[in-house]
N, C-alpha and C positions, 0 to 999 in steps of 0.2 A: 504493500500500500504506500509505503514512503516511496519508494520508487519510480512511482506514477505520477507524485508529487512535486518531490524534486528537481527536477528534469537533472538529475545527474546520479550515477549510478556508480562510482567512486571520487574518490578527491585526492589531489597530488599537495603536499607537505612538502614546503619551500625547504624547511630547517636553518641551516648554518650557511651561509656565505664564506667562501676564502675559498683555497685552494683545497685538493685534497692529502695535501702532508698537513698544513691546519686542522683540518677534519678529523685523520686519525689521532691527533694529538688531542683534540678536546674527548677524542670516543675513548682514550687512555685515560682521561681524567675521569668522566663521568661512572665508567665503569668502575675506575676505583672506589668514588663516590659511592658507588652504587651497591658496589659488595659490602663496604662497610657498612652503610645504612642497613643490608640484610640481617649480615651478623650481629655487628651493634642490638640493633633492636630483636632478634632472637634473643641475644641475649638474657637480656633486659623480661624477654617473653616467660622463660625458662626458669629461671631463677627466683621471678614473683610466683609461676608457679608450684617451684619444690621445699621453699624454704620460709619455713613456719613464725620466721617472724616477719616476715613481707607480708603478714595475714591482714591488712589494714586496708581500709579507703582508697588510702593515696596511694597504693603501690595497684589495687585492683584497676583503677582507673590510669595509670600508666599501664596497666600490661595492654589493655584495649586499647591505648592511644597508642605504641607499637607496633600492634596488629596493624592498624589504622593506615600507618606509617608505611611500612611494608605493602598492602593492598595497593594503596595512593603511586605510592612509586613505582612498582610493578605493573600498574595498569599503561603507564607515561612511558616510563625512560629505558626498558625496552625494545618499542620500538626506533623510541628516539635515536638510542645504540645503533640499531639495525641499518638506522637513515644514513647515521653519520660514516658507514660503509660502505653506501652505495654512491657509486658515481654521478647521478640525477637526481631528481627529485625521488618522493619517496611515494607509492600508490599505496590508499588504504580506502577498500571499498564500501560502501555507505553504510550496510551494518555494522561493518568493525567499527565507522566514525561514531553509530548511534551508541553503540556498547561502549566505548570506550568514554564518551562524552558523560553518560549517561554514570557511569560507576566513579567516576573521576568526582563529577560536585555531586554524588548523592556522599561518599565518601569524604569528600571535601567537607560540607556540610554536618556532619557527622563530627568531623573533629572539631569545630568551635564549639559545638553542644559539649562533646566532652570536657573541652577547656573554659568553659563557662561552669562546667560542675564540677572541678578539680578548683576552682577559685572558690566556690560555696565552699567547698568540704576544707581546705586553708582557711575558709573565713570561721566556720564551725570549731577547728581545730585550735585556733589561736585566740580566738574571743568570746568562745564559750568548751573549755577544754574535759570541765566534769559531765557534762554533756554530750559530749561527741560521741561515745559509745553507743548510745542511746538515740541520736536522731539519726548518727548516719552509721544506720545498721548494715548488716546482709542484705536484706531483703529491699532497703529501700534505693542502696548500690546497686543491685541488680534489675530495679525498675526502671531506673536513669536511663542504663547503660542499654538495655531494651527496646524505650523509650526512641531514645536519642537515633537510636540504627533504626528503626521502623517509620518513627516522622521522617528525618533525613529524607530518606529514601523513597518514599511517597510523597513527598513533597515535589520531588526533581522529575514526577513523571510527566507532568500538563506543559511544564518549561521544555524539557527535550520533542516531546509531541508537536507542540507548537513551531518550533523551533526547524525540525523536518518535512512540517506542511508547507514551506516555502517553497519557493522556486528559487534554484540557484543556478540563473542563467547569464550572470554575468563572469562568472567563470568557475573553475572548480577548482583555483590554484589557491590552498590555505597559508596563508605567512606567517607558518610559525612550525614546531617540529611536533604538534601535534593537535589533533579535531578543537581545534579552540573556537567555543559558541562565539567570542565578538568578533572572532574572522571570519565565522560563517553568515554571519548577519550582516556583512558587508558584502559579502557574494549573492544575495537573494535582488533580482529583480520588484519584490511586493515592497508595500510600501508595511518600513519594520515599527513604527514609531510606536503603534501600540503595545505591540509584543517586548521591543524592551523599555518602555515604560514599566508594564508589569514584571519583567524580571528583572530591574532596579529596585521595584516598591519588595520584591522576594527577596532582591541579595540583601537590603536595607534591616530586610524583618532578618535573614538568618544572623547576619551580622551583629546586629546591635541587640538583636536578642539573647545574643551570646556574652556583647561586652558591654553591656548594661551589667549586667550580675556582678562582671568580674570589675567593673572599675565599683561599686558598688562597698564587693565585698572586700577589697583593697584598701576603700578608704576609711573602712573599719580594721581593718586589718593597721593600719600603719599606724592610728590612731591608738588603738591601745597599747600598740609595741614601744610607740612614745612615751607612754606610761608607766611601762617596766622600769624600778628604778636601777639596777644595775647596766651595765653595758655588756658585759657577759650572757644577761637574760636577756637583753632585745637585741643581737647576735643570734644568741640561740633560734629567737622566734624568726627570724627574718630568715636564719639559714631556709628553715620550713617551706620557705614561698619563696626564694631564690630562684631556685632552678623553672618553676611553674611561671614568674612574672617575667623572667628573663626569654622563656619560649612565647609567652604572651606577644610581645614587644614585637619582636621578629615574625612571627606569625600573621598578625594583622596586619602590623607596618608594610611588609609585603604586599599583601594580598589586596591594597587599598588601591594597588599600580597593575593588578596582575592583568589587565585587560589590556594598558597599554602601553606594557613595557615586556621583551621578550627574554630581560633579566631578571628582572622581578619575577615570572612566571618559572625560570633557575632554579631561586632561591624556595621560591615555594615548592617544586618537585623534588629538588637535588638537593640542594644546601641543608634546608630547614632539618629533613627525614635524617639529612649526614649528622649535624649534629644534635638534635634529637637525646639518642644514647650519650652523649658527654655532658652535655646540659643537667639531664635529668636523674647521674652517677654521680660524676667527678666529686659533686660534693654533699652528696649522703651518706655520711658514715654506717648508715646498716644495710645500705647497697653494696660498700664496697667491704663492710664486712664481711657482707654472705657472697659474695663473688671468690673475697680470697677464701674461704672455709671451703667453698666446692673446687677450688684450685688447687688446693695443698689437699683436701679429700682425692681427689683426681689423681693426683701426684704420688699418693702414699700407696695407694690401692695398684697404680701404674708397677710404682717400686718392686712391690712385694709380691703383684701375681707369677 
């Protein structure tokens, strides 16, 4: 049915401009990029899973922002690898664009929900601490985290719909190194003003729906941290939400360009997912606790079989 619509039945992916010793030189980087993002965040996966004192909120909802991670980047920079190999442009035929388009912001999507509720559960954690056990249980993590993937992703089906009833007859050359909606919507013949009027008023709700909460619960968060009287204690607390406002920053700050800059859109596929795992480690001491326990476990068990 898209097909009939569209008047175009694949799309050619511009990618990367330069030569092609350029080319394989960035597909050397990305791929570096790109395994560590894997690892990294397996890691990360693995660990909250095995080890009994990762049993908390905040470590539950990093092991789904991982995942997240992992999904998001696998769906992208894959192919984007694949492009950066071939000597022309890159063909990707209309379904692969609606799949790929469609898993990308429903996933997209998906993670500001989760990093709007990893700010609540910081805000919970820091400014109401004898509590914490109690409002953000099992059960109510587990609704979020349900929640968050089921809205997401029903959300993004009427925008990609719409989005493929066009006609795109002004050409079917995408400039960028993957199915990006504001480059699609500059190839349609229709007149697009309605269509992204509404999916402005959609990126505005996912968006701000998400960092509403979190500037929200920040600026309770810093406010009582100022109130801690030692400097050892508001250290402590701030280490808590470190790692989470620091992904925050980079995250949105991004993602506020990803439409029209094809660096930006980098940073959100490649960059953010690389560091990700260092951000969210380097400075949790019961992360890198239980990292070196199952390393020197690994190690001793290695020695002795």
């Amino acid at each position: 049915m898209l097909g009939n619509h569209s008047g175009a039945t694949e799309f050619y992916l511009l990618g990367f401009p330069g030569s092609q010793e350029l080319r394989h030189i960035l597909f050397a980087i990305f791929f570096f990029f790109y395994s560590v993002t894997l690892v990294g965040n397996m890691v990360i996966i693995v660990i909250v899973c095995v080890d009994r004192r990762l049993k908390s909120p905040m470590y539950f909802f990093l092991g789904h922002f991982s995942a997240l991670e992992i999904l998001v980047t696998t769906i992208i920079v894959p192919v984007m690898l694949w492009g950066l190999l071939l000597p022309g442009m890159q063909t990707i035929s209309l379904a692969a664009c609606v799949t790929q388009l469609f898993l990308y912001l429903s996933l997209g999507t998906t993670e500001f929900a989760l990093l709007g509720a990893m700010a609540v559960d910081r805000y919970v954690a820091v400014c109401n601490p004898l509590r914490y056990n109690i409002i953000m249980n099992s059960r109510t993590c587990i609704w979020v985290v349900i929640v968050s993937w089921v809205f997401e992703f029903l959300s993004e089906i009427w925008p990609i719909y719409a989005t493929f009833q066009l006609t795109f007859c002004k050409s079917n050359v995408v400039n960028n190194f993957f199915c990006d909606r504001g480059q699609l919507l500059t190839l349609s013949c229709n007149n697009t003003l309605f269509i992204e009027f509404i999916l402005f008023l959609m990126a505005v709700f996912v968006l701000f729906g998400s960092l509403i909460p979190t500037i929200i619960s920040y600026t309770y968060i810093i406010s009582t941290i100022l109130k801690i009287p030692s400097a050892s204690g508001r250290r402590k607390a701030f280490s808590t939400c470190a790692s989470h406002f620091t992904y925050v920053v980079i995250g949105y700050g991004t993602c506020l360009f990803l439409y029209y800059n094809r660096v930006a859109s980098l940073m959100v596929l490649v960059v953010a997912p690389f560091l990700n795992p260092f951000i969210f480690t380097l400075r949790n001491d019961k992360f890198i606790e239980a990292f070196r326990y199952y390393k020197f476990y690994k190690f001793t068990c290695t020695k002795y079989i």
